[in-house]
RODO-2510 file (C-alpha; in nm, 4 decimals, decimal comma):
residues 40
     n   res          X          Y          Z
     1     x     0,0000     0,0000     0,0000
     2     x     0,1134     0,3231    -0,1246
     3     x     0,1094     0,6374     0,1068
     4     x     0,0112     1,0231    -0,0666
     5     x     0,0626     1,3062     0,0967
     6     x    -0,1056     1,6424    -0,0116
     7     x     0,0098     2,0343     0,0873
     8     x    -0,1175     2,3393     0,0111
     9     x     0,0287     2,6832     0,1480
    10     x    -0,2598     2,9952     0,1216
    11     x    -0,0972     3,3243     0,1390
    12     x    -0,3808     3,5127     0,3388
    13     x    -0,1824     3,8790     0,3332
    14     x    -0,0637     3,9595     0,0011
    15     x     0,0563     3,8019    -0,2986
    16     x     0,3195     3,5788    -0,3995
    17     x     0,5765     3,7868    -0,6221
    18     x     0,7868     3,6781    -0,9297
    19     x     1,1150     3,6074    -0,7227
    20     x     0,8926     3,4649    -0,4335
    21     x     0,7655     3,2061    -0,6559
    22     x     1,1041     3,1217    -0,8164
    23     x     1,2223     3,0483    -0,4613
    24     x     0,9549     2,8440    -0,4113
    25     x     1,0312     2,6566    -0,7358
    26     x     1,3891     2,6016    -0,6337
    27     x     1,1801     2,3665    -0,3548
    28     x     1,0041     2,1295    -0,5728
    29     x     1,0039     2,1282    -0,9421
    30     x     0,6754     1,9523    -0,9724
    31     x     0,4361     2,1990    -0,7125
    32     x     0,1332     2,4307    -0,8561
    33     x     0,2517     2,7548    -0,7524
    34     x     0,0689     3,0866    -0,8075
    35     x    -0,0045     3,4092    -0,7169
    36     x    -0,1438     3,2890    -0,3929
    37     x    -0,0391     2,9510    -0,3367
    38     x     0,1833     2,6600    -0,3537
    39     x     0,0470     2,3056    -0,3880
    40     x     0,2544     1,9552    -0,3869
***
């Protein structure tokens, strides 16, 4: 049996800008990240 783990970050305050979400990226090459979130 196989184990899946799901995350998602809300950013409540504000929104996520372009070298915010590259930093992010550097994380995890496969996560939905946008303006206001980041998913894996």
């Amino acid at each position: 049996m196989s184990e899946y783990q799901y995350y998602r970050f809300e950013c409540l305050d504000g929104f996520l800008d372009s070298c915010q979400r590259h930093a992010l990226r550097q994380i995890s090459s496969s996560a939905e990240i946008t303006a206001t979130s980041f998913q894996v």
